[in-house]
C-alpha positions as a printed NumPy array, in Angstrom:
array([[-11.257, -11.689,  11.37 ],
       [-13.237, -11.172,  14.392],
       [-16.898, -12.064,  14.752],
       [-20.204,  -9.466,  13.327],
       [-22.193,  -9.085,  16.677],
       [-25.738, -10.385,  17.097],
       [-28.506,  -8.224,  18.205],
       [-28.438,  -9.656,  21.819],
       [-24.54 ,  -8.855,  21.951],
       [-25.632,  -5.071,  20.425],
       [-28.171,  -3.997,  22.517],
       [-26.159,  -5.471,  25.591],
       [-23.164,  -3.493,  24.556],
       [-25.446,  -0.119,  23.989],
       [-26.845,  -0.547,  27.721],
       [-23.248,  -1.294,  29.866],
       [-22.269,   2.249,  27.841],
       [-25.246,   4.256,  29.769],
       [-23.971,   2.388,  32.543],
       [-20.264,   3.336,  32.365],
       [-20.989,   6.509,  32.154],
       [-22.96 ,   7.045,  35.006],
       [-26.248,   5.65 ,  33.62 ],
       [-26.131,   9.338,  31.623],
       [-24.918,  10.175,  27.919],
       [-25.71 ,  12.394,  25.255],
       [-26.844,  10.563,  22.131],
       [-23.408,  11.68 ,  20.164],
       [-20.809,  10.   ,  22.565],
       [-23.063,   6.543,  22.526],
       [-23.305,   6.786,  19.345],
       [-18.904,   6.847,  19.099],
       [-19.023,   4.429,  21.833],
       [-21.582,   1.655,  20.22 ],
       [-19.457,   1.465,  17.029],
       [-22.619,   1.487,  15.218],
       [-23.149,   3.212,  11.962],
       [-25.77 ,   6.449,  12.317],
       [-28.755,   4.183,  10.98 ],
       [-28.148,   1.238,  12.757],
       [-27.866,   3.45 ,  15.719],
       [-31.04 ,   5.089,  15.31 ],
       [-33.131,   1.729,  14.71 ],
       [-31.341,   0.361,  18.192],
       [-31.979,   3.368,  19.925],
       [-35.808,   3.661,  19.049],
       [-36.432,  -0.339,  19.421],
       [-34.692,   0.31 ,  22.93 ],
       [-36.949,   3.316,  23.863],
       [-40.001,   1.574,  22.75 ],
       [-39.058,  -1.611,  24.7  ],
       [-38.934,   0.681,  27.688],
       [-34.778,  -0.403,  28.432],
       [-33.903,   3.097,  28.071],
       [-35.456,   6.254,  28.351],
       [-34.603,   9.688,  26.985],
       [-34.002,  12.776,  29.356],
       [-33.452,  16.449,  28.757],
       [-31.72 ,  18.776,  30.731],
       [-32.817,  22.771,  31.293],
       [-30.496,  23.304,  28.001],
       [-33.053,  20.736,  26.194],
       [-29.67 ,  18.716,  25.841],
       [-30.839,  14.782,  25.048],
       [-29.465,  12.39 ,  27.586],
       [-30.348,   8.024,  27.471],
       [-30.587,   6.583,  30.826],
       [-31.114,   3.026,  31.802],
       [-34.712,   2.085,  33.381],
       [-35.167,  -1.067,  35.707],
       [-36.141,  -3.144,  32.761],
       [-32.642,  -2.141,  31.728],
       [-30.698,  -3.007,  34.219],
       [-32.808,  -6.643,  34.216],
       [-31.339,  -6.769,  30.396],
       [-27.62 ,  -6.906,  31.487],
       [-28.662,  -8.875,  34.314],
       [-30.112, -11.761,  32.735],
       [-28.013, -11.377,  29.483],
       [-24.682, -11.776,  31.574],
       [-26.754, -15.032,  32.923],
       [-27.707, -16.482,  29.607],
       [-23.724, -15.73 ,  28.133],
       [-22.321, -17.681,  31.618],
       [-24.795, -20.164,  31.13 ],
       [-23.424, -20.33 ,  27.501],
       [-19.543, -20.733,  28.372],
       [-20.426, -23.294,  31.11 ],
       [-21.493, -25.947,  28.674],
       [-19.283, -24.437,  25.849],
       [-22.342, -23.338,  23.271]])
């Protein structure tokens, strides 16, 4: 049985998904991609817009896009720290 993820682990996998795809994606593939249920989705997604670590774009079709902001990119940054720091001393 393999492990529930924690909301660190969540939010981190949410982010590197902008970031595969070109730090650009439509609210409906994420959504696929997170493996999230719709609600838990949608209470990610706003805590992450509010915390400034992503921020929503439209195009000139009004199509919704979530892109990474600096703060963002700091998240995966310092989370991949924190998870090496973590399988150094074998936490």
């Amino acid at each position: 049985m393999s492990k529930k993820r924690d909301k660190l682990e969540v939010i981190h996998d949410i982010l590197e998904i902008v970031v595969q795809n070109q730090n650009s994606i439509k609210p409906t593939p994420l959504l696929r991609k997170s493996n999230l249920s719709s609600q838990s989705f949608s209470e990610y997604i706003t805590e992450l817009l509010e915390k400034e670590l992503v921020k929503e774009i439209a195009d000139k079709k009004n199509k919704k896009f979530y892109t990474l902001t600096d703060k963002g990119f700091k998240y995966i940054e310092k989370y991949k720290m924190i998870k090496g720091f973590i399988e150094d001393f074998e936490l």
